[in-house]
N, C-alpha and C positions, 0 to 999 in steps of 0.2 A: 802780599801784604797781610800782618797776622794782625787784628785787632782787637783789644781786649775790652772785654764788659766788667762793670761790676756789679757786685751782690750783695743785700742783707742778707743773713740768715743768722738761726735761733733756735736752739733746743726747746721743745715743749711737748710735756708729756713722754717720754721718750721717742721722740718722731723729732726728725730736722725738718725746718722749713726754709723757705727764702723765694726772693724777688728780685730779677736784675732790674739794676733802677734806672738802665736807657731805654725800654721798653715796656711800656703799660701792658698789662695782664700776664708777662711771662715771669711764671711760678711754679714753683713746684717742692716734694716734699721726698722724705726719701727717712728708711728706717736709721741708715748711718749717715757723718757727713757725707761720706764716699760716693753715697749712693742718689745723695740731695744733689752734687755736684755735679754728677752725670748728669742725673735727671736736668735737670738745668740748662746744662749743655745741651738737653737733644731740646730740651721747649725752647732754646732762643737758635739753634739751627732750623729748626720747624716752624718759626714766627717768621723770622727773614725768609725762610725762602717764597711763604703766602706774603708777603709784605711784594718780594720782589716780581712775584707772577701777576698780580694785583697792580700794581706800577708799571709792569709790562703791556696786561691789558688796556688800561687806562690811555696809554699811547694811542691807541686805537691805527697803527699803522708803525711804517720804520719809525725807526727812536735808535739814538746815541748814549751808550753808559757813560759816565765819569768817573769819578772818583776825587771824592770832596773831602780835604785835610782841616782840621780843626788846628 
């Protein structure tokens, strides 16, 4: 299942910046859009996977994933 985020971003100064807006503090900036993009993509791959090793531990023992549709 492929799920898609969304993002502000904004030229300033010559530097892109942005924020996907389903996750608080995942940001990042990049010289091109291209590169703001990427970056992007690896800060909300690198968010989720401490969100989901974090909710891992948290279990504190077995635990069941799901997958929850909006």
């Amino acid at each position: 299942m492929q799920i898609t985020y969304n993002a502000v971003i904004r030229q300033v100064e010559g530097w892109w910046i942005g924020w996907v807006t389903e996750i608080r503090g995942v940001g990042s900036q990049g010289e091109t859009r291209e590169e703001l993009i990427e970056n992007l993509r690896s800060a909300l791959g690198e968010a989720l996977e401490m969100n989901r090793a974090e909710a891992i531990s948290a279990c504190q023992g077995e635990y069941e994933e799901i997958s929850i549709e909006l």
